[in-house]
ZAMIMI-907818 format. One record per residue (C-alpha): residue number from 1; residue in three letters; chain; x, y, z. Coordinates in steps of 0.25 Angstrom, whole numbers, plus 5000, padded with zeros to 4 digits. Last residue first. Layout:
<recs>
[NUM,ala,A,[X,Y,Z]]
...
</recs>
This chain:
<recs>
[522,unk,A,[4868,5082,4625]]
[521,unk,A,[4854,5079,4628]]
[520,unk,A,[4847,5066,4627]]
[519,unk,A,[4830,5068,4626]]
[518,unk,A,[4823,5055,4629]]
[517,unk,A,[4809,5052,4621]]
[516,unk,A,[4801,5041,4627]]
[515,unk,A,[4794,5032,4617]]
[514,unk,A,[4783,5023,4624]]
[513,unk,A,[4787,5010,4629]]
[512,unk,A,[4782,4998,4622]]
[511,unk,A,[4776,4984,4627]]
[510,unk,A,[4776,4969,4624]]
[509,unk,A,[4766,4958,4629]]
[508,unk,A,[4765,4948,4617]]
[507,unk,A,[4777,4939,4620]]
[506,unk,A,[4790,4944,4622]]
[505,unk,A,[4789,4951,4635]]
[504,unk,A,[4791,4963,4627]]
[503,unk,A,[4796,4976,4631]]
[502,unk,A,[4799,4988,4622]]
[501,unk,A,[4804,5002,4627]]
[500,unk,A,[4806,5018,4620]]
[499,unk,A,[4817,5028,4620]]
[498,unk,A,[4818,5041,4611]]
[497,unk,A,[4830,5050,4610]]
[496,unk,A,[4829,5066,4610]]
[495,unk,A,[4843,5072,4606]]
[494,unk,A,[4850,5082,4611]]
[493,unk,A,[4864,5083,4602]]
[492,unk,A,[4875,5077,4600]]
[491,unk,A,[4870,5063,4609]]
[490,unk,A,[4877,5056,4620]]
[489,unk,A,[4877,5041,4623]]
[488,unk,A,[4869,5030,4635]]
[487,unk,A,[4858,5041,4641]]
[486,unk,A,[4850,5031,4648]]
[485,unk,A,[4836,5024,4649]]
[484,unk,A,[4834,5016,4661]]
[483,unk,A,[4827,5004,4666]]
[482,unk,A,[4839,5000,4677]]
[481,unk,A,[4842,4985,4671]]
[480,unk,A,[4837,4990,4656]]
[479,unk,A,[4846,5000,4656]]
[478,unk,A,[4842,5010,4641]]
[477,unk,A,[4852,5017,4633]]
[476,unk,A,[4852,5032,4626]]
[475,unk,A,[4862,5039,4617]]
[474,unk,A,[4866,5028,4609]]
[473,unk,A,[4852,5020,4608]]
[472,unk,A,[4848,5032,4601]]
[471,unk,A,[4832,5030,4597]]
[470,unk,A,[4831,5021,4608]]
[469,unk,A,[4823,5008,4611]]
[468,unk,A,[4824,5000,4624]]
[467,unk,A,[4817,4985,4624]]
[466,unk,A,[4813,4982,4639]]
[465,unk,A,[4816,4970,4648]]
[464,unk,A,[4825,4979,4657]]
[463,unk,A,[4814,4987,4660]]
[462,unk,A,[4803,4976,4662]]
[461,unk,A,[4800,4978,4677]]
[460,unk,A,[4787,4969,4679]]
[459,unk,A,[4776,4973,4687]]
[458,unk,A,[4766,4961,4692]]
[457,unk,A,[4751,4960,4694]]
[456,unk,A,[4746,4943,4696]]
[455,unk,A,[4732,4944,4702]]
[454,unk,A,[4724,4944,4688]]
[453,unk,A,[4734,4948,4678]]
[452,unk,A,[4743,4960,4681]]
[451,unk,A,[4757,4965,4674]]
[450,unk,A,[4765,4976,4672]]
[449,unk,A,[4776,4975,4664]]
[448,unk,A,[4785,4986,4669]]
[447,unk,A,[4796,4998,4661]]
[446,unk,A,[4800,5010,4668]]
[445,unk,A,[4811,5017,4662]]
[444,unk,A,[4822,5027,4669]]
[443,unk,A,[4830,5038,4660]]
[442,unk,A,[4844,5037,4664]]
[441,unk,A,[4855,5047,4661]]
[440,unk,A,[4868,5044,4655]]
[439,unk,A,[4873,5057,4654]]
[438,unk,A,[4879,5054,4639]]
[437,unk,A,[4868,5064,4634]]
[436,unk,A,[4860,5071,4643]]
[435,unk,A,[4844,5068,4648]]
[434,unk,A,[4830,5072,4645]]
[433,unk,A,[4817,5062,4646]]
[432,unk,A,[4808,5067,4635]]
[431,unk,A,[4800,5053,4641]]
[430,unk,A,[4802,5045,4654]]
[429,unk,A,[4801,5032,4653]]
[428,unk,A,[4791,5022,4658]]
[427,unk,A,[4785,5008,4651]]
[426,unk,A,[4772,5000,4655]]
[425,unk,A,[4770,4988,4651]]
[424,unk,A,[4756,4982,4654]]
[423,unk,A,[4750,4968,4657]]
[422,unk,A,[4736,4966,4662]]
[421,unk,A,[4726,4967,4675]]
[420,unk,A,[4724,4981,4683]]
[419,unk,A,[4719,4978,4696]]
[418,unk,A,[4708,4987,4704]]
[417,unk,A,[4704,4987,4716]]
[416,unk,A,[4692,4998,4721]]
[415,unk,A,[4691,5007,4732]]
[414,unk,A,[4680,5015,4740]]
[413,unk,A,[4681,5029,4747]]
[412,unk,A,[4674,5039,4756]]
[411,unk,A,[4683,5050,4757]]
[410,unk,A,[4674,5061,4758]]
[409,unk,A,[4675,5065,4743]]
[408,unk,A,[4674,5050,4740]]
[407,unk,A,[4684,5042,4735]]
[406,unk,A,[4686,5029,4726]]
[405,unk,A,[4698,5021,4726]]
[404,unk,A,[4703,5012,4713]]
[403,unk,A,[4714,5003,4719]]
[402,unk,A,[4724,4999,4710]]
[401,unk,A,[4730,4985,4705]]
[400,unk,A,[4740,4982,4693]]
[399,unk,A,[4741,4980,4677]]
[398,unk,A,[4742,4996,4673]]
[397,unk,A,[4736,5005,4667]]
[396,unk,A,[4721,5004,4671]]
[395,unk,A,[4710,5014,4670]]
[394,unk,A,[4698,5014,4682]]
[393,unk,A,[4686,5024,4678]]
[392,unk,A,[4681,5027,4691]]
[391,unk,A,[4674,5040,4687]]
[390,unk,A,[4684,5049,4693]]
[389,unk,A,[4695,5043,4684]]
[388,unk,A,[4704,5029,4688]]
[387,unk,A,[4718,5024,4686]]
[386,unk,A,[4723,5012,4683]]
[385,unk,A,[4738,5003,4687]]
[384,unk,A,[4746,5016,4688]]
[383,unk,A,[4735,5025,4696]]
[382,unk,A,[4737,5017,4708]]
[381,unk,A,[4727,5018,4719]]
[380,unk,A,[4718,5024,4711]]
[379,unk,A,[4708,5035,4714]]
[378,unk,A,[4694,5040,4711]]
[377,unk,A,[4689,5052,4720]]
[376,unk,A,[4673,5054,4720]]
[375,unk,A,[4663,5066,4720]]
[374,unk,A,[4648,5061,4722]]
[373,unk,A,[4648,5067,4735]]
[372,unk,A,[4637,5060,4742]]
[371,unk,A,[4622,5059,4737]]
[370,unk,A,[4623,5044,4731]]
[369,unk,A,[4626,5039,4747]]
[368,unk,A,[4635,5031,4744]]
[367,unk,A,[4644,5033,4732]]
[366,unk,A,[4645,5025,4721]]
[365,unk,A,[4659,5022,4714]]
[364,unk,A,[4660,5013,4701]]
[363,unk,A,[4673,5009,4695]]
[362,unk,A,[4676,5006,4681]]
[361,unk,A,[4689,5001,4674]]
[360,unk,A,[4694,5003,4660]]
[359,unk,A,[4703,4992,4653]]
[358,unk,A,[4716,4989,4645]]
[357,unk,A,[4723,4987,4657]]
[356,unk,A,[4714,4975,4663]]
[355,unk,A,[4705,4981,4675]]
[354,unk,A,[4701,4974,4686]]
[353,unk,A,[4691,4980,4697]]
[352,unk,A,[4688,4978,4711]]
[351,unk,A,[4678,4984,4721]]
[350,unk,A,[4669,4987,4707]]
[349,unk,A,[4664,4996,4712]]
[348,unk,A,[4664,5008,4723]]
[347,unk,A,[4654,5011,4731]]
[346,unk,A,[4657,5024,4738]]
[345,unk,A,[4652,5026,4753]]
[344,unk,A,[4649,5038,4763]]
[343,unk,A,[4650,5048,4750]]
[342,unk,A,[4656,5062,4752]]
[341,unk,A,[4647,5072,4757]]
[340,unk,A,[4642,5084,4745]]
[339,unk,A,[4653,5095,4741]]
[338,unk,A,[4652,5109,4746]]
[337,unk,A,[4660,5115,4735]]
[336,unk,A,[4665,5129,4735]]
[335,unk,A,[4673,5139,4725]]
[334,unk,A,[4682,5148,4733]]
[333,unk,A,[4682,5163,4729]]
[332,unk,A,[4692,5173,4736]]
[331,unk,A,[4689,5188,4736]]
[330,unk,A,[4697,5200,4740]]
[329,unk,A,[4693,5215,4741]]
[328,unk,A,[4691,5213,4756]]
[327,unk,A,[4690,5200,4760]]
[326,unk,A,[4682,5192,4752]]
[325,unk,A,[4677,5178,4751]]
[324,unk,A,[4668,5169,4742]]
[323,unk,A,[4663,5156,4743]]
[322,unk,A,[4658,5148,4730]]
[321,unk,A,[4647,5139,4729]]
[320,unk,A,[4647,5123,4725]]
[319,unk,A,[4637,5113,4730]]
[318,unk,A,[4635,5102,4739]]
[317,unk,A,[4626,5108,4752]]
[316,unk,A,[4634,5117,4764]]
[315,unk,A,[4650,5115,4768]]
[314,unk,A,[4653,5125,4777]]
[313,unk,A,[4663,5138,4778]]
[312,unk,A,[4669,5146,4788]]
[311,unk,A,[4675,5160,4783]]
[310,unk,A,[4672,5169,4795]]
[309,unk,A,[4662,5175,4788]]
[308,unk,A,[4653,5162,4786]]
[307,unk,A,[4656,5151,4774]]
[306,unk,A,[4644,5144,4769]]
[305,unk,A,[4643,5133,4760]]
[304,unk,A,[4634,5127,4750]]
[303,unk,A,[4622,5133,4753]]
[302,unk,A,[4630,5146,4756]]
[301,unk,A,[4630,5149,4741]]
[300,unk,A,[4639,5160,4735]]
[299,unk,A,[4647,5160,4748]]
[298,unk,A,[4654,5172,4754]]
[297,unk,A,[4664,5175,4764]]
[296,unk,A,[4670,5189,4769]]
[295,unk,A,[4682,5190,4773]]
[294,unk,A,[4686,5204,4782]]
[293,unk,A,[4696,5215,4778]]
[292,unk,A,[4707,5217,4790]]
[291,unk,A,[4716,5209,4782]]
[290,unk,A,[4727,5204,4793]]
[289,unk,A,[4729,5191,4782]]
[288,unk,A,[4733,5198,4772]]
[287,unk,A,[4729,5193,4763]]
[286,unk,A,[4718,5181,4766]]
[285,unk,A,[4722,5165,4762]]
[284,unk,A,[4711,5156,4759]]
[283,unk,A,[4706,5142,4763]]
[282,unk,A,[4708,5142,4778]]
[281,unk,A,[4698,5153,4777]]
[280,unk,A,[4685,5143,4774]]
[279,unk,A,[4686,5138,4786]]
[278,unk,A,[4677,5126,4789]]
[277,unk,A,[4662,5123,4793]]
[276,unk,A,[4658,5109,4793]]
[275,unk,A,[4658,5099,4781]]
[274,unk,A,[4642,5096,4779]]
[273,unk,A,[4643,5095,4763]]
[272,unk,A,[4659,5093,4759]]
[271,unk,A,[4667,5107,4758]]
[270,unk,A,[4674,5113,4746]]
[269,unk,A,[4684,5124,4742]]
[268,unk,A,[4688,5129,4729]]
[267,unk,A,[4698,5139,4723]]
[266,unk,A,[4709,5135,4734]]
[265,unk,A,[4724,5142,4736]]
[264,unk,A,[4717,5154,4743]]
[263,unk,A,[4718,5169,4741]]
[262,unk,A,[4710,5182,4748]]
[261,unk,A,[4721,5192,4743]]
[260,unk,A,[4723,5207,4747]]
[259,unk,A,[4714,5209,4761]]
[258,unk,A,[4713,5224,4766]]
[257,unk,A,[4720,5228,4779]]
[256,unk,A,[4712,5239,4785]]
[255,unk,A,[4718,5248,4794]]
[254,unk,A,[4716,5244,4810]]
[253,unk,A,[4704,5251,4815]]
[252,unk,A,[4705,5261,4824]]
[251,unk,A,[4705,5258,4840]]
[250,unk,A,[4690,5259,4846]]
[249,unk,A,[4687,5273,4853]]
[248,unk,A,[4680,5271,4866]]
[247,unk,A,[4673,5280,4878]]
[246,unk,A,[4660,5276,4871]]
[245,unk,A,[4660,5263,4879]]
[244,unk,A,[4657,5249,4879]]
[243,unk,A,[4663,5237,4888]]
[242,unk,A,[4658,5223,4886]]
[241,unk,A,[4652,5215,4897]]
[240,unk,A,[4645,5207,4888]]
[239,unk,A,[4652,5203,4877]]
[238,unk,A,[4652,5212,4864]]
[237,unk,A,[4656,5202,4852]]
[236,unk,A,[4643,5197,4849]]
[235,unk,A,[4633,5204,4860]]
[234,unk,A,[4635,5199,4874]]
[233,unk,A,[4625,5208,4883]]
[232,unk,A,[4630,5217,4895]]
[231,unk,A,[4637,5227,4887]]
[230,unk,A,[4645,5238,4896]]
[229,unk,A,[4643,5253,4893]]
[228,unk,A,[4651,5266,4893]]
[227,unk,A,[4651,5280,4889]]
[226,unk,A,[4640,5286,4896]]
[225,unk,A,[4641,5278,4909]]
[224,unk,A,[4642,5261,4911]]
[223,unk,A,[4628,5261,4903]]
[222,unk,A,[4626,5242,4905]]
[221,unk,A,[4624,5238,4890]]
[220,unk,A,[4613,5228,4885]]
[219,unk,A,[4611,5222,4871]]
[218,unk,A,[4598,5217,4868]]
[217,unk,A,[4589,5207,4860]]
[216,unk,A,[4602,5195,4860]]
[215,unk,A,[4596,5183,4856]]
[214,unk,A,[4596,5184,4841]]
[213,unk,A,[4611,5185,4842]]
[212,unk,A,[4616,5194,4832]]
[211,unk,A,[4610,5200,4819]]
[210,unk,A,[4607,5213,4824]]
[209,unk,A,[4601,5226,4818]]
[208,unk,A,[4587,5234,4826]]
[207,unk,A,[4590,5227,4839]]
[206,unk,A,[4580,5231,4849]]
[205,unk,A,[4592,5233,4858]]
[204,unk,A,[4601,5239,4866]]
[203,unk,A,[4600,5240,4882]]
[202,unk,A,[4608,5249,4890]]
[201,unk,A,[4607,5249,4904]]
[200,unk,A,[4614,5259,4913]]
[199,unk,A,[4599,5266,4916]]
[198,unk,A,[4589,5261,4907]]
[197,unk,A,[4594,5262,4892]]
[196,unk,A,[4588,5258,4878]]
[195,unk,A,[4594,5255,4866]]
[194,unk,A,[4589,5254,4852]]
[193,unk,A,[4593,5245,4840]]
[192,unk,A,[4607,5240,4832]]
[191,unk,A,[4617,5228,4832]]
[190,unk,A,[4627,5225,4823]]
[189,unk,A,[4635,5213,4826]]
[188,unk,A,[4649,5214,4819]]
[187,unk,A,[4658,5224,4811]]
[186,unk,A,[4667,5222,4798]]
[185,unk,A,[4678,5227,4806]]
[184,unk,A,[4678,5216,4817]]
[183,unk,A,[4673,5213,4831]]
[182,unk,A,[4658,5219,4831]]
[181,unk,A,[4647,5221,4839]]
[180,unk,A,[4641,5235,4834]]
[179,unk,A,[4629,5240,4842]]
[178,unk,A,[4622,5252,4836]]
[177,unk,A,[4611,5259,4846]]
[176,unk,A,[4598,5266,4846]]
[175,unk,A,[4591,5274,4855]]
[174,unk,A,[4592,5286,4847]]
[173,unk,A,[4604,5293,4854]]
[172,unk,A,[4612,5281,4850]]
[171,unk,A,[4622,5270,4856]]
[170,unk,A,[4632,5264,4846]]
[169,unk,A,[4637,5253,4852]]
[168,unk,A,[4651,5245,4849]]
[167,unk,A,[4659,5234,4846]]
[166,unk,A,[4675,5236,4845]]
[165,unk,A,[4681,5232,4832]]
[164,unk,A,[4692,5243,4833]]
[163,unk,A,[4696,5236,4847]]
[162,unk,A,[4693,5236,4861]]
[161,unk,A,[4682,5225,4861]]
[160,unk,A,[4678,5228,4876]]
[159,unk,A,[4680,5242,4872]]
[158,unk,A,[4664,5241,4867]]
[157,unk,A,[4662,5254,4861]]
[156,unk,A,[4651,5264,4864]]
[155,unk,A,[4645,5270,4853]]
[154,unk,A,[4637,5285,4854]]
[153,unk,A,[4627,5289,4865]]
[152,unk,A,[4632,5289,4878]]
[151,unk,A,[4620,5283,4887]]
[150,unk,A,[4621,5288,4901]]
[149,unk,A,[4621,5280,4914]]
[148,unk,A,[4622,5289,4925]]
[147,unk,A,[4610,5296,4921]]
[146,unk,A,[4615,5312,4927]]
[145,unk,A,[4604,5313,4939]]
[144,unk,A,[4591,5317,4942]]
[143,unk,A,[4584,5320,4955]]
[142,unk,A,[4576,5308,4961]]
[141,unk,A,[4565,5303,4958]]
[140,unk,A,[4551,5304,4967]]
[139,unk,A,[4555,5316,4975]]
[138,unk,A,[4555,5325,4964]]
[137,unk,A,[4565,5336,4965]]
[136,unk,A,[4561,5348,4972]]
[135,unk,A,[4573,5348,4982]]
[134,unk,A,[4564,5345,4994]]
[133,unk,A,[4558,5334,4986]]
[132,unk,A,[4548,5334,4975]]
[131,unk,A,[4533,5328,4974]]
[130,unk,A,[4528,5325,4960]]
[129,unk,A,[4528,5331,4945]]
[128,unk,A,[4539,5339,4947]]
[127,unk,A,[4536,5352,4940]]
[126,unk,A,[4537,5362,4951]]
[125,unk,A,[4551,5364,4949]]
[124,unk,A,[4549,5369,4934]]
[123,unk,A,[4556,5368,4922]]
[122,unk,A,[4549,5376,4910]]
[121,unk,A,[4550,5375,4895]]
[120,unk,A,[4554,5386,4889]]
[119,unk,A,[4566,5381,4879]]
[118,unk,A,[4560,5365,4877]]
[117,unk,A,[4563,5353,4883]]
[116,unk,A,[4565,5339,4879]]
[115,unk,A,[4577,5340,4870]]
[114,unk,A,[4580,5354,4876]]
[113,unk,A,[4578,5367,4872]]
[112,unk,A,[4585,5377,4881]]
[111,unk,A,[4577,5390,4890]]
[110,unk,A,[4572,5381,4898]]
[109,unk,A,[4562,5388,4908]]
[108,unk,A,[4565,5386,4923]]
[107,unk,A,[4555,5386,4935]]
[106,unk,A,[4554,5383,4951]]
[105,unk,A,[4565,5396,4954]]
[104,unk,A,[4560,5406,4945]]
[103,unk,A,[4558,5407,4929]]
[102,unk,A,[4574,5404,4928]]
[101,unk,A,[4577,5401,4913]]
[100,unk,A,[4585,5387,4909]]
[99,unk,A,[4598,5385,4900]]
[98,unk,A,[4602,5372,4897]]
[97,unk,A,[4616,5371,4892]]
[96,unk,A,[4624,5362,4883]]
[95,unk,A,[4612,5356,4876]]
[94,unk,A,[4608,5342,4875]]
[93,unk,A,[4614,5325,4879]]
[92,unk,A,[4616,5326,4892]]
[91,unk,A,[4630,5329,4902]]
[90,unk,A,[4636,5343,4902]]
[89,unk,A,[4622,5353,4902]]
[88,unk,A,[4624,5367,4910]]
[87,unk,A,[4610,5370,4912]]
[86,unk,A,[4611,5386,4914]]
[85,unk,A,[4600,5393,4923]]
[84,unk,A,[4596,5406,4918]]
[83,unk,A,[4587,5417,4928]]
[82,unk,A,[4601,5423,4933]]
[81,unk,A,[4612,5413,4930]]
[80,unk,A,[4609,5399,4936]]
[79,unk,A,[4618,5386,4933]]
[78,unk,A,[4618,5372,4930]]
[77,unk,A,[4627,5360,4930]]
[76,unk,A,[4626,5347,4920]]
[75,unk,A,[4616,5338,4918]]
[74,unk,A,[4605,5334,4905]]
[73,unk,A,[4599,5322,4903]]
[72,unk,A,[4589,5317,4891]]
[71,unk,A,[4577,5309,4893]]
[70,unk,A,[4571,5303,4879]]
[69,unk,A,[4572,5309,4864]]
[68,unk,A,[4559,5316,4866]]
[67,unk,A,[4564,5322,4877]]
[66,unk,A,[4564,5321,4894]]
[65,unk,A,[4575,5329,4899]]
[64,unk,A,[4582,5326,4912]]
[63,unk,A,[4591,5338,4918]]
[62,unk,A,[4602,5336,4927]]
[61,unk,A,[4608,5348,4934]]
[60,unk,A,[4621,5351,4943]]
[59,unk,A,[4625,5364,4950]]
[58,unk,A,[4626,5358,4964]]
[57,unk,A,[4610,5361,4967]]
[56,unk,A,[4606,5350,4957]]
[55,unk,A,[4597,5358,4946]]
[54,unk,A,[4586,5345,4942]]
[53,unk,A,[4582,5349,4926]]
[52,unk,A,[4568,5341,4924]]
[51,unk,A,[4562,5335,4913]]
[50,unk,A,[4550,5325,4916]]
[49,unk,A,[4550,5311,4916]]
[48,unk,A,[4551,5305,4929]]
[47,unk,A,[4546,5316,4936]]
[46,unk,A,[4532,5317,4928]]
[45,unk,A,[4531,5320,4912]]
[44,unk,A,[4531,5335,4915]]
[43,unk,A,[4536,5340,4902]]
[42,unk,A,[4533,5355,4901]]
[41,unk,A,[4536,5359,4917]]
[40,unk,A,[4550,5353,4913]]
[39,unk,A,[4553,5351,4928]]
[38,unk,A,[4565,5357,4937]]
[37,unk,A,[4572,5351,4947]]
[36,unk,A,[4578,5360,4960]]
[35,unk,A,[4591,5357,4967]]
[34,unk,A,[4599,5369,4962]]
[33,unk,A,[4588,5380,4955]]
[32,unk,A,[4591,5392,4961]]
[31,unk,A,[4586,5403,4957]]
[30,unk,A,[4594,5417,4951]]
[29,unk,A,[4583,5429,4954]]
[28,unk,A,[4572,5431,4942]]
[27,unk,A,[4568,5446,4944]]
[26,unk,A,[4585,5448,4943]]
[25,unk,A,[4589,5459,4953]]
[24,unk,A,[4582,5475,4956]]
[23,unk,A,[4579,5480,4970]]
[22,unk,A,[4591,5477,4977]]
[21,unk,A,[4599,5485,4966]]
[20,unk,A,[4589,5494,4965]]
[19,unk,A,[4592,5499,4978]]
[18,unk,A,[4607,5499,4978]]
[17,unk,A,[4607,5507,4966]]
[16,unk,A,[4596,5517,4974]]
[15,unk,A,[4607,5516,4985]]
[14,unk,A,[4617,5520,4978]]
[13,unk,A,[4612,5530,4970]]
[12,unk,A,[4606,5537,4983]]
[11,unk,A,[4620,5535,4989]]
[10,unk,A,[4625,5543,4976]]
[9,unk,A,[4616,5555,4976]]
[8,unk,A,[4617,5557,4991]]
[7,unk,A,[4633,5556,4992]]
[6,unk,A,[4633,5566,4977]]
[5,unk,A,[4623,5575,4986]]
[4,unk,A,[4633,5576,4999]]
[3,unk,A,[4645,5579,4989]]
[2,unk,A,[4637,5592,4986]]
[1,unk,A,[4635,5597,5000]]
</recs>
């Protein structure tokens, strides 16, 4: 009777258990939301614009956020625990997760902060702003998707160029954009503005720094995916076609190499007015020559020459200026000159000149046009009948003929005869000459009579006619057949012996040597 109780009691248990089980469960049952789309009831700016989470039935969502820093993207995979649904976010720029209340099946509250959307705001199915299909999408647009042509932001590199010096972008959340075009160290083109993107098209522009090519206003890119792009404008260095990518890490840059001597043989350098442009760096010597820091040229006054950054100069108005360059911690200075054209013609006069030998000799040059370069070379033909200065002062020495030539710095020229007239002797020996005792060593003499009177000109040889004085005949001779002085005798000691010539033609034209001192040692 008694185990008939405890079976009663614990099947009534059971079933009351059993019964309250059935009767109780969640008041908000787990719903569904695969295949539906959900509005922001809060900002309804119509289909096209409005935020809207679309749940795919395969676990997938994409969510488009309108916000005040333009439309942002969110997808990943979701899931539903209870009354929660979990946005799990892996592609978009904004919180890991996104996490969502269940009110019933046709509303969600946002229970995250969002860029556009605030914790409470609602979602609802009913929100669509027009007529929806089957699925409760909106039939006038279809469902979203991922933007296959994403925009990374960050600086993609263009590989086309492969090498530490690479250009690059540098693309901005804020719109803006840096674009560096560079092929060296020191940089390049600089180019800086605002972007704007529809579709796979990037355009850059609204340039805020260039100083290019007037004529380019844009630059344009074609959006391969996130982490590439492809230029289709022709920059500077960047061609069209041009690969750019984040996917990139350019080599390191080689050590630097500092310059240790800018040198050069020249001080001063100089270029006729209207000379063409010409290479300034065939002038100079760089060390060493792999230096990896970078010349630099300056002039003190560009008006009278100009030299650019790769060294090239030309000739501007007469004048004289300096140009400076540096590399590194090194500096060279050339002293310039940009002289004035040469003359097309030089007058020179007289045409023909004669001189007697105890007379000076003036010469005139005029140069045409009076405006050319006034600088002129003066020039005789030979220097042992007259010479002349840079005034055209002509001064004989000998009886003879010589040409006086006249030049200008472009090589313009004019020329002038002149004859030497009269008689002169002339004697030659060298002085201090040293020589050894009994060695018989000769010392040459040159002894002429020149003489020139109206067309007649001669040179006489009057070495054997000459009178020779010593002051130790005994230890020095004199051969008048071969003109030379000689060691004749030996000395006890070094001794310094002193030579000297007459000649006379034995009437009133006579002539004496000057005293040449010969030292004989023993």
């Amino acid at each position: 009777m008694k185990s008939r109780k405890i079976i009663s009691v614990f099947l009534i248990a059971l079933l009351t258990a059993l019964c309250l089980s059935a009767c109780s469960g969640d008041k908000t049952p787990t719903v569904d939301v695969g295949g539906k789309t959900y509005y922001n009831t809060v900002e309804l700016f119509g289909n096209e614009d409005h935020t809207r989470i679309w749940f795919g039935k395969d676990g997938s969502f994409v969510m488009d956020e309108n916000s005040a820093e333009g439309r942002k993207e969110y997808s990943g995979n979701w899931s539903v625990k209870e009354n929660v649904c979990t946005l799990n976010v892996t592609s978009g720029d904004g919180p890991s997760k996104i996490i969502l209340q269940i009110e019933d099946a046709d509303t969600l509250t946002l229970q995250t902060t969002l860029a556009g959307s605030k914790s409470g705001q609602k979602f609802s199915t009913s929100e669509t702003k027009g007529p929806t299909d089957e699925k409760g999408n909106p039939s006038s647009e279809p469902v979203p998707t991922a933007d296959p042509y994403k925009l990374g932001y960050g600086t993609y590199y263009n590989v086309s160029q492969n090498s530490v010096y690479t250009s690059y972008v540098e693309i901005n959340k804020d719109g803006t954009f840096s674009f560096l075009d560079r092929n060296a160290a020191s940089g390049g083109l600089e180019i800086q503005g605002t972007y704007k993107k529809d579709g796979n098209k990037l355009v850059l522009g609204d340039f805020t720094k260039y100083n290019g090519d007037p004529s380019l206003t844009e630059i344009n890119f074609t959006i391969i995916d996130e982490k590439n792009l492809e230029l289709n404008s022709t920059i500077q260095i960047s061609k069209k076609g041009n690969a750019f990518t984040t996917d990139y890490t350019p080599p390191s840059a080689p050590p630097a190499i500092p310059c240790t001597s800018l040198s050069s043989p020249y001080t001063y350098l100089y270029a006729v007015e209207g000379t063409g442009a010409w290479s300034i760096n065939d002038y100079f010597t760089v060390t060493p020559k792999n230096t990896t820091d970078k010349l630099v040229y300056q002039v003190d006054d560009e008006s009278i020459v100009t030299c650019d950054q790769n060294g090239n100069v030309k000739a501007g108005k007469a004048g004289e200026t300096k140009i400076r360059i540096t590399c590194g911690s090194q500096q060279l200075v050339f002293r310039w000159e940009t002289r004035k054209k040469g003359p097309e013609k030089i007058n020179l006069t007289p045409a023909s000149l004669t001189l007697q030998l105890n007379e000076t000799g003036k010469l005139t040059a005029k140069i045409v046009p009076e405006t050319a370069n006034p600088n002129l070379t003066w020039k005789s033909s030979n220097t042992a009948v007259a010479t002349v200065d840079g005034d055209g002062f002509v001064k004989p020495k000998l009886p003879g003929n010589t040409k006086i030539t006249v030049t200008g710095t472009n090589g313009v020229s004019s020329s002038c005869s002149v004859r030497v007239e009269g008689e002169k002797i002339v004697f030659n020996m060298q002085d201090k000459a040293t020589v050894k005792s009994g060695s018989g060593q000769k010392i040459p003499v040159e002894a002429y009579h020149y003489v020139c009177w109206g067309d007649y000109y001669n040179k006489y040889d009057i070495r054997p006619e000459v009178d020779f004085h010593c002051s130790d005949t005994s230890v020095l001779g004199y051969d008048s057949s071969s003109g030379n002085v000689y060691v004749k005798g030996s000395v006890s000691s070094t001794k310094d012996v002193t030579v000297y010539f007459t000649w006379s033609d034995g009437s009133s034209l006579s002539a004496t040597s000057p005293t040449y001192t010969v030292r004989v040692e023993k």
